[in-house]
C-alpha positions in Angstrom: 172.8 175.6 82.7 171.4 172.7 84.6 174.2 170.3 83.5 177.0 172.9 84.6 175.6 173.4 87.7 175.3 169.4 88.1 178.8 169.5 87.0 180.0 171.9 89.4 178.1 170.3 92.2 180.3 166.5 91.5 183.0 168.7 91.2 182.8 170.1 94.6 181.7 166.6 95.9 184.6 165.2 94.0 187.2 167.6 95.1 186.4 167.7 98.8 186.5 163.4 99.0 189.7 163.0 96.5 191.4 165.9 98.8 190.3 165.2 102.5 189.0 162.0 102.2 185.5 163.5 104.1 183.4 166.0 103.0 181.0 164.1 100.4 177.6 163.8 101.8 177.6 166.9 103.4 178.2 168.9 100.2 175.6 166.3 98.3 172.6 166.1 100.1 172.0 169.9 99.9 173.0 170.6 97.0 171.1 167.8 95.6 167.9 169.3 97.5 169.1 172.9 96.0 169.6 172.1 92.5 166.7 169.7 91.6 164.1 170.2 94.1 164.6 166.5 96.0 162.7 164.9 98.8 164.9 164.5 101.4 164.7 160.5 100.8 165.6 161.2 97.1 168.5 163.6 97.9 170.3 161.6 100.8 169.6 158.1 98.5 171.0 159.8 95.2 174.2 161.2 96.9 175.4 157.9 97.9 175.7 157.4 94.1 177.6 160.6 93.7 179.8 159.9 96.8 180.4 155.9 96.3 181.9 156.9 92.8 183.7 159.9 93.4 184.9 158.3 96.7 185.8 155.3 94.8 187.3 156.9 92.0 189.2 159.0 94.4 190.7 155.2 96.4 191.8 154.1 92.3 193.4 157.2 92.1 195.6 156.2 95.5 196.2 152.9 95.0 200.2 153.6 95.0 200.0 155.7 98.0 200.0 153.0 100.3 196.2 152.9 100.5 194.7 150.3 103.4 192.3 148.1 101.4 191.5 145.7 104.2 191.9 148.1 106.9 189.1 150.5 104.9 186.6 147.5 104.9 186.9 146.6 108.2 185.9 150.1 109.4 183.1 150.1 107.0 182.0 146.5 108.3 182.5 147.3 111.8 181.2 150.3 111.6 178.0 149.8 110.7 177.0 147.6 113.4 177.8 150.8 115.4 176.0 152.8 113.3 172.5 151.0 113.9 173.9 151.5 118.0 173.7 155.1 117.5 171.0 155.5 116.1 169.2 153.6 118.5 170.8 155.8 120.9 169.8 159.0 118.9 166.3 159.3 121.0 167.6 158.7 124.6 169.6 162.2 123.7 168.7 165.2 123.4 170.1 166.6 119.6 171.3 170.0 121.3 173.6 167.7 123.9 174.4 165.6 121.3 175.6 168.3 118.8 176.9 169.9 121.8 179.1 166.9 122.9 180.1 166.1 119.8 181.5 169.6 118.6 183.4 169.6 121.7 185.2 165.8 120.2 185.7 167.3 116.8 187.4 170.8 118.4 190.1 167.9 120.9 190.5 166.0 117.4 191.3 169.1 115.5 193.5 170.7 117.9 195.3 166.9 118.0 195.8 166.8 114.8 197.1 170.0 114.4 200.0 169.3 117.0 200.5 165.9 115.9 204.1 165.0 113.9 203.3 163.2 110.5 203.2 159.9 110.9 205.7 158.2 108.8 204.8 157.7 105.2 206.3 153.9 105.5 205.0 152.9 108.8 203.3 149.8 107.8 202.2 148.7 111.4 199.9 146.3 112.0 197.2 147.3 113.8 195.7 145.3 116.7 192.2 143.5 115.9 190.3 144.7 118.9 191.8 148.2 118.5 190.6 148.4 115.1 186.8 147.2 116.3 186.9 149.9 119.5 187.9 152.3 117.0 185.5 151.9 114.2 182.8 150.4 116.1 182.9 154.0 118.4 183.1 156.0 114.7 180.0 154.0 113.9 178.4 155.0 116.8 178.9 158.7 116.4 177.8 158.3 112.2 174.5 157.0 114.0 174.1 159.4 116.4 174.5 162.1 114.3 173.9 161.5 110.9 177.1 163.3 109.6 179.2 161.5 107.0 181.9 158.9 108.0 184.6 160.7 106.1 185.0 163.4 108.7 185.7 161.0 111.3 187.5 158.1 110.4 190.4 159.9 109.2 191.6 161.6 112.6 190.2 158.0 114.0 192.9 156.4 111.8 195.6 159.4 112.4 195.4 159.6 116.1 194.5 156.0 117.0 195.7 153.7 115.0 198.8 155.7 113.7 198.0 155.9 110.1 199.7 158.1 108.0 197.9 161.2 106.7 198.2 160.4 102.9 197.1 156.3 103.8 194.5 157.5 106.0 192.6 159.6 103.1 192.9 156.7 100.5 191.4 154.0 103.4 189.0 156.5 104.5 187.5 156.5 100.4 187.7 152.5 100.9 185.4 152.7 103.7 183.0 155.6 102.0 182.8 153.6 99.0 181.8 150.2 101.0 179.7 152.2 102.8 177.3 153.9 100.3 176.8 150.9 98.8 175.7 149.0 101.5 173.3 151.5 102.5 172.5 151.6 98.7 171.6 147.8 99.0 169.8 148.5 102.0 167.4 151.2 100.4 166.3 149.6 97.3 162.4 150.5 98.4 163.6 154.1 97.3 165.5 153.3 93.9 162.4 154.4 92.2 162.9 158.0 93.6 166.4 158.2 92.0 166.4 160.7 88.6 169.1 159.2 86.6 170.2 161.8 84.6 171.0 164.3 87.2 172.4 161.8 89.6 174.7 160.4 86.7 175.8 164.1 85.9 177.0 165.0 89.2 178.7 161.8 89.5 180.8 162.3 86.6 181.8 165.3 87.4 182.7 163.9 90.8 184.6 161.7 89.2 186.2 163.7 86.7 187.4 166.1 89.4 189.2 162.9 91.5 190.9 161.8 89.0 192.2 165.8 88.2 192.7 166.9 91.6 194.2 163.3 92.9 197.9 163.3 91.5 198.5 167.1 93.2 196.5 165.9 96.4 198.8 163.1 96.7 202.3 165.0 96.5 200.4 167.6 99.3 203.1 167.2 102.7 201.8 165.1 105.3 201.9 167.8 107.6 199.7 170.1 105.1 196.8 167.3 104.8 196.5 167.0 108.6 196.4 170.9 109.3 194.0 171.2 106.3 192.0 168.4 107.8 192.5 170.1 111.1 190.7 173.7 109.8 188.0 171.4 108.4 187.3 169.6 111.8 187.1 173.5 113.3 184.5 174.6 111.1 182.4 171.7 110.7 182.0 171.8 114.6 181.4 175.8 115.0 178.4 174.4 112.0 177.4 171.8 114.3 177.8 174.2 117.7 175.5 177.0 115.1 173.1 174.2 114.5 172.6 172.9 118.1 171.7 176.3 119.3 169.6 177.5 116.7 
């Protein structure tokens, strides 16, 4: 029963990043905690196992979709200088104004991307250097000030500001997931002991698994279904955040 339920849990984690592009951590963590009874260090340090290899199974999967290698790196590189900003900035805030503030960003972003047209599928623009830093370097702020998983944010980052299309902002979003777990995976090697093995390799396979499955429909979705679906997602992770901040 235990390995089923690991299974399922990947396959959730799996299906959410090879889908959205977002979504990961914020199915892992607690379902981690649920399932095996984790410290919150062990949980949050074993799902960025379970979301660097779905997420990077997931960017494999889209490599003929026009996926932005370099352009995935630089947001993770970039943003993590941000990310160490925010959370520094984390205690000048209050967390309800922060929630607050932020739920009221990701409500403008969905309702943007909802109206947006589709980006074309062959735009290959190149995107101007000091755009690219504002942009991740602000999404790298937020990460820190909030704790929430990249995924949700640099896509409509990507869609609405640097004019990525949908299907290429998914794929490059997984490139910068996957640099980004394992950076912070370098940088917590104090807690590697904490790590069970077994369960964390379970749920990562059937992370995995579940990419490479769910990948070939998720890449034939329309452009226009991916940014409405990513649009819904935005909606109800802020009414979460908006539940959260006032208790």
């Amino acid at each position: 029963m235990d390995i089923l339920l690991s299974l399922l849990l990947g396959a959730l984690i799996g299906f959410s990043l090879a889908s959205v592009g977002a979504g990961g951590a914020i199915i892992a963590v607690p379902g981690l905690v649920a399932l095996f009874n984790l410290s919150a260090i062990s949980a949050t340090t074993s799902s960025l196992i379970v979301v660097g290899v779905s997420a990077l199974t997931g960017a494999i999967m889209r490599r003929q979709t026009g996926i932005n290698i370099k352009l995935g790196i630089q947001f993770s590189l970039i943003g993590v200088l941000g990310t160490f900003l925010g959370t520094y900035l984390v205690k000048l805030f209050p967390e309800t104004s922060i929630y607050l503030l932020f739920s009221f960003l990701m409500i403008v972003s969905a309702i943007t991307t909802w109206r947006k047209k589709p980006v074309n599928e062959s735009n290959t623009k190149r995107h101007n250097p000091f755009t690219i830093f504002l942009v991740a370097s602000s999404v790298g702020i937020l990460t820190g000030l909030l704790g929430i998983g990249g995924g949700f944010l640099i896509v409509p980052a990507l869609v609405l500001f640097l004019k990525v299309p949908a299907h290429v902002a998914v794929g490059t979003s997984l490139v910068a997931i996957t640099t980004n777990t394992l950076l912070a995976l370098v940088m917590r090697y104090e807690h590697w002991d904490q790590i069970p093995i077994t369960e964390t390799l379970t749920v990562s396979l059937g992370g995995a698994l579940t990419a490479i499955a769910i990948t070939p429909f998720a890449k034939k979705l329309p452009a226009v279904v991916v940014q409405k679906t990513f649009a819904v997602l935005l909606l109800a992770l802020s009414s979460y955040l908006v539940w959260q901040a006032l208790g």
